[in-house]
C-alpha positions as YAML, in Angstrom:
chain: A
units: angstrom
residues:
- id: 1
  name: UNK
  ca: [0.00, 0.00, 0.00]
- id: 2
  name: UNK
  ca: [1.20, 3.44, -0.62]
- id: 3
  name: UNK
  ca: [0.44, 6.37, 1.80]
- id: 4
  name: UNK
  ca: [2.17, 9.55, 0.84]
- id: 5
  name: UNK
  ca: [3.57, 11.21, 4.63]
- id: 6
  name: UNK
  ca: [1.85, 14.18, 5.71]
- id: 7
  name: UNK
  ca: [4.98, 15.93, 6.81]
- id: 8
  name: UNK
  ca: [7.44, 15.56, 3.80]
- id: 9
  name: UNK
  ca: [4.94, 14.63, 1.54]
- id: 10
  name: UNK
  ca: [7.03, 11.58, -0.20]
- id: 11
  name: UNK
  ca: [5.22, 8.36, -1.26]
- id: 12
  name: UNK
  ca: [6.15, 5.59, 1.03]
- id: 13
  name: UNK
  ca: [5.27, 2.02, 0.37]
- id: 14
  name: UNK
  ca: [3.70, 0.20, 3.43]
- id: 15
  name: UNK
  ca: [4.40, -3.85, 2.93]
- id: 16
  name: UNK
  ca: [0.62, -5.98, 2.96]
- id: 17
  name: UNK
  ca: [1.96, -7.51, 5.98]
- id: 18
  name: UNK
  ca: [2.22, -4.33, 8.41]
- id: 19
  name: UNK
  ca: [-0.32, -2.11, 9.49]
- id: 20
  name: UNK
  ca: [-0.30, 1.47, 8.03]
- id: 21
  name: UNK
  ca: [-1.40, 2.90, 11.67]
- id: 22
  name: UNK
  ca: [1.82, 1.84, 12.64]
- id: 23
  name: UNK
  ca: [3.98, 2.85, 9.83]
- id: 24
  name: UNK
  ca: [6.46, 5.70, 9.75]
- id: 25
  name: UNK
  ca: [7.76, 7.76, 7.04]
- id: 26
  name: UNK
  ca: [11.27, 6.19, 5.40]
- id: 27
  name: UNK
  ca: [12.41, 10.03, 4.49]
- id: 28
  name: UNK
  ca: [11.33, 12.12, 7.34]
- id: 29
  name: UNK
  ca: [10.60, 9.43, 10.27]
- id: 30
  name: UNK
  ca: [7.02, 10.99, 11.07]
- id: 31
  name: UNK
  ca: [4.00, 9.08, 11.20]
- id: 32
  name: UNK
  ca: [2.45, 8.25, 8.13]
- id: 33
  name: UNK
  ca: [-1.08, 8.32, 9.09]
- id: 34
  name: UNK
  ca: [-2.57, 11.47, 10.88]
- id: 35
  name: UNK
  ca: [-6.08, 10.72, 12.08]
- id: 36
  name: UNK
  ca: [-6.23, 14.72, 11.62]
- id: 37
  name: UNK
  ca: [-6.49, 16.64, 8.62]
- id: 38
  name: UNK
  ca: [-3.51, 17.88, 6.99]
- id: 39
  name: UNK
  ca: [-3.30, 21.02, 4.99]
- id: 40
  name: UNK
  ca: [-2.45, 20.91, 0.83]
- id: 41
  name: UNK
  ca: [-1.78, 23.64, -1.36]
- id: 42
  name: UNK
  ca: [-1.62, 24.24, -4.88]
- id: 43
  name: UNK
  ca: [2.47, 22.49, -4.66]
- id: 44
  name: UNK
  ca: [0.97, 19.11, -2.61]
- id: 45
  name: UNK
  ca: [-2.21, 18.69, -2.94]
- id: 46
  name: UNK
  ca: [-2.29, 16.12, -6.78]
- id: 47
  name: UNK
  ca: [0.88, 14.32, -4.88]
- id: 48
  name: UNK
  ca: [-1.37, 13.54, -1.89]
- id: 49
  name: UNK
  ca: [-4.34, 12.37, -3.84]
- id: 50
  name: UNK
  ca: [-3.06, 11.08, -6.21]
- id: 51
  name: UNK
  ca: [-0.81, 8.77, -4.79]
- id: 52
  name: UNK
  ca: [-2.23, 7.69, -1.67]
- id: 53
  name: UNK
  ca: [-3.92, 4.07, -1.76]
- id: 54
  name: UNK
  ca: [-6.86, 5.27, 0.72]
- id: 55
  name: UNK
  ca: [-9.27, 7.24, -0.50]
- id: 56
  name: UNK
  ca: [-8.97, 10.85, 0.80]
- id: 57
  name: UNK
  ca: [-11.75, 13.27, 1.42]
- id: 58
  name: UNK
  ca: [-11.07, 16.55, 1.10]
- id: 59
  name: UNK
  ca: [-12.73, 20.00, 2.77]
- id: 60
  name: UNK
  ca: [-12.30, 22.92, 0.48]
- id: 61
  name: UNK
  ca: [-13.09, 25.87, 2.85]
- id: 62
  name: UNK
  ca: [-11.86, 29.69, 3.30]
- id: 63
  name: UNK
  ca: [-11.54, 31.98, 6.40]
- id: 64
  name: UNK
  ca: [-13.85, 34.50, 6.07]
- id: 65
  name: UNK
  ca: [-16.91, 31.32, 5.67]
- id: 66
  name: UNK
  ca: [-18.95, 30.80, 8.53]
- id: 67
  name: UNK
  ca: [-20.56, 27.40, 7.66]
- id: 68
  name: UNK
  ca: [-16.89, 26.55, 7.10]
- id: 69
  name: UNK
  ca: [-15.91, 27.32, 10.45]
- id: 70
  name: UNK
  ca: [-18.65, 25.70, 12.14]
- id: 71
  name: UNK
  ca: [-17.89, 22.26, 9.92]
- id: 72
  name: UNK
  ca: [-14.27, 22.55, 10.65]
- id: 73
  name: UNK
  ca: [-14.80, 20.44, 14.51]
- id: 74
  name: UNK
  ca: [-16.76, 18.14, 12.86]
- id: 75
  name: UNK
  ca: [-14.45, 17.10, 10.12]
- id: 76
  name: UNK
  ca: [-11.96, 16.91, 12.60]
- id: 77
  name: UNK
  ca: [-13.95, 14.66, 14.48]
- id: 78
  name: UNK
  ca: [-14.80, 12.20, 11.87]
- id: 79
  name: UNK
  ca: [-11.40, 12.48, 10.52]
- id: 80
  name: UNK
  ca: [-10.81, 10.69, 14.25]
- id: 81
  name: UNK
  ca: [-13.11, 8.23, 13.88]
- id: 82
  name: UNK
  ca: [-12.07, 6.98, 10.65]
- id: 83
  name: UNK
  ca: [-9.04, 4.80, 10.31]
- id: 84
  name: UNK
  ca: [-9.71, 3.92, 6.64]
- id: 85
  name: UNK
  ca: [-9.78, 7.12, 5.36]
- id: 86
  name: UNK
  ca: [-7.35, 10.20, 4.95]
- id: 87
  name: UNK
  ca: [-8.39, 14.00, 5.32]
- id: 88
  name: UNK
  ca: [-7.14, 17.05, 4.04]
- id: 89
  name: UNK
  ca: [-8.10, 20.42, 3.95]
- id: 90
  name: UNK
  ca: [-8.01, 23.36, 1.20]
- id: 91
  name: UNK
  ca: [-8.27, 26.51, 1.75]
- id: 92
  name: UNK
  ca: [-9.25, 27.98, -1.30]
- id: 93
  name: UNK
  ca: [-7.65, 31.60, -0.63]
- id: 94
  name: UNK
  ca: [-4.36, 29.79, -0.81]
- id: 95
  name: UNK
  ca: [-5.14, 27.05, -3.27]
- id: 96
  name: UNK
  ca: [-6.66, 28.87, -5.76]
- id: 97
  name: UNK
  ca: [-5.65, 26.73, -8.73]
- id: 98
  name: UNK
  ca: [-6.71, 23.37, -6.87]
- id: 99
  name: UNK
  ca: [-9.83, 24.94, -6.21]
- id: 100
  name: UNK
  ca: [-10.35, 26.32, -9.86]
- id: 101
  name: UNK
  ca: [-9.66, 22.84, -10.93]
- id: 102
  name: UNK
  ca: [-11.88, 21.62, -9.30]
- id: 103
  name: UNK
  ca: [-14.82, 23.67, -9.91]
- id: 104
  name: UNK
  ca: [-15.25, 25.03, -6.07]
- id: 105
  name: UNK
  ca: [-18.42, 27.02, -6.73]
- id: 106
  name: UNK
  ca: [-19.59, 27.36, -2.90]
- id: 107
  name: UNK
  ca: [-17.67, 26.55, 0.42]
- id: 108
  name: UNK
  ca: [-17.68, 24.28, 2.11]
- id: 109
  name: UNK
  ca: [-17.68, 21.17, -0.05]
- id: 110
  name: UNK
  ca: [-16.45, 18.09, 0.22]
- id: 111
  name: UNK
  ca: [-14.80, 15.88, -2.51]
- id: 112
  name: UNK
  ca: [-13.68, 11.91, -1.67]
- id: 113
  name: UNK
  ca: [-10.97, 10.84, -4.22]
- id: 114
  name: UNK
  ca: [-9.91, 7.62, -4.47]
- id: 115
  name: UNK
  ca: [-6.32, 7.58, -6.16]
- id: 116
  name: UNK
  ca: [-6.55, 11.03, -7.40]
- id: 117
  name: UNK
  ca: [-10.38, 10.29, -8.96]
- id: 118
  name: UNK
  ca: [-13.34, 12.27, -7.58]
- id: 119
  name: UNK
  ca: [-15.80, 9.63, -6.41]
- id: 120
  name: UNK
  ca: [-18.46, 12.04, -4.79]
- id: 121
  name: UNK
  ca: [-19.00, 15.48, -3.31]
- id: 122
  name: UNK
  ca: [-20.92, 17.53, -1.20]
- id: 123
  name: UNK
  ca: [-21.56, 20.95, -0.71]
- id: 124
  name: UNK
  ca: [-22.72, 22.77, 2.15]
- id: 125
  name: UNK
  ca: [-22.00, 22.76, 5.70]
- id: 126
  name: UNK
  ca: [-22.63, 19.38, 7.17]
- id: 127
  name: UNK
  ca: [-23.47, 17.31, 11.21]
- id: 128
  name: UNK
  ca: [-21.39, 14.50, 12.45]
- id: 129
  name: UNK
  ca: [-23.76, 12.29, 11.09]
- id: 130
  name: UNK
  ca: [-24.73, 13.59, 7.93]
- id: 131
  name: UNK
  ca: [-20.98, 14.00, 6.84]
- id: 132
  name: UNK
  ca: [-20.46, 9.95, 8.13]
- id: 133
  name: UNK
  ca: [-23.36, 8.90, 6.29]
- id: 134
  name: UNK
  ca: [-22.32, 10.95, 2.94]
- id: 135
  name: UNK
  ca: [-18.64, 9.50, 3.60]
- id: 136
  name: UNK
  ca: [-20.59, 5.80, 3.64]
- id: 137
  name: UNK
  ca: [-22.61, 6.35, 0.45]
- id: 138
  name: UNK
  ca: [-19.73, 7.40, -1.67]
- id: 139
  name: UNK
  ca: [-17.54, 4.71, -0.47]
- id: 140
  name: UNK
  ca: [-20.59, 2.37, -1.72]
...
């Protein structure tokens, strides 16, 4: 399996027979999985979707959004609760060529890829449980 490290952002290869939870980074000795979101920019962001075996959902938000602040705890929550899954988070002031390229037209939304493929998104501010139960349907 391949997790790209959220630190040095370098692909690392994790062997079938050890547990990615575990696993640290060859190049920069961090841990490869973060059950937090981690922050991409325009430089990082195809590299970490692209590459990474688990699907990744992503939260494209800005600063100045209030839905975006209040969803913020909650995908940091679920990002907890989900050890199958990697999070990241765009902030679309900074990213703004991620976010063109991917058609942002309203904050916040949501996009799972899987291997650098959008599978589903969402758009709109979002509960504990309605963000679990979107993240269950696109994995579907």
């Amino acid at each position: 399996m391949h997790l790209v490290c959220s630190s040095c952002f370098s692909t690392n290869n994790v062997p079938e027979n050890k547990s990615y939870l575990e696993g640290k980074c060859g190049k920069c000795q961090s841990i490869l999985y973060a059950a937090k979101p981690v922050e991409l920019t325009d430089s990082n962001f195809y590299k970490y979707i692209e590459r990474n075996d688990l699907p990744v959902v992503v939260d494209f938000w800005a600063s100045w959004c209030g839905p975006c602040k209040v969803m913020a705890p909650v995908f940091s929550q679920v990002a907890k609760q989900s050890p199958g899954l990697l999070f990241a988070k765009v902030n679309t002031e900074v990213a703004q060529q991620v976010s063109a390229n991917a058609t942002i037209r309203s904050i916040p939304t949501m996009i799972m890829f899987k291997q650098g493929k959008e599978i589903n998104r969402v758009s709109g501010a979002l509960g504990e449980a309605q963000l679990k139960q979107w993240i269950l349907q696109s994995m579907a």
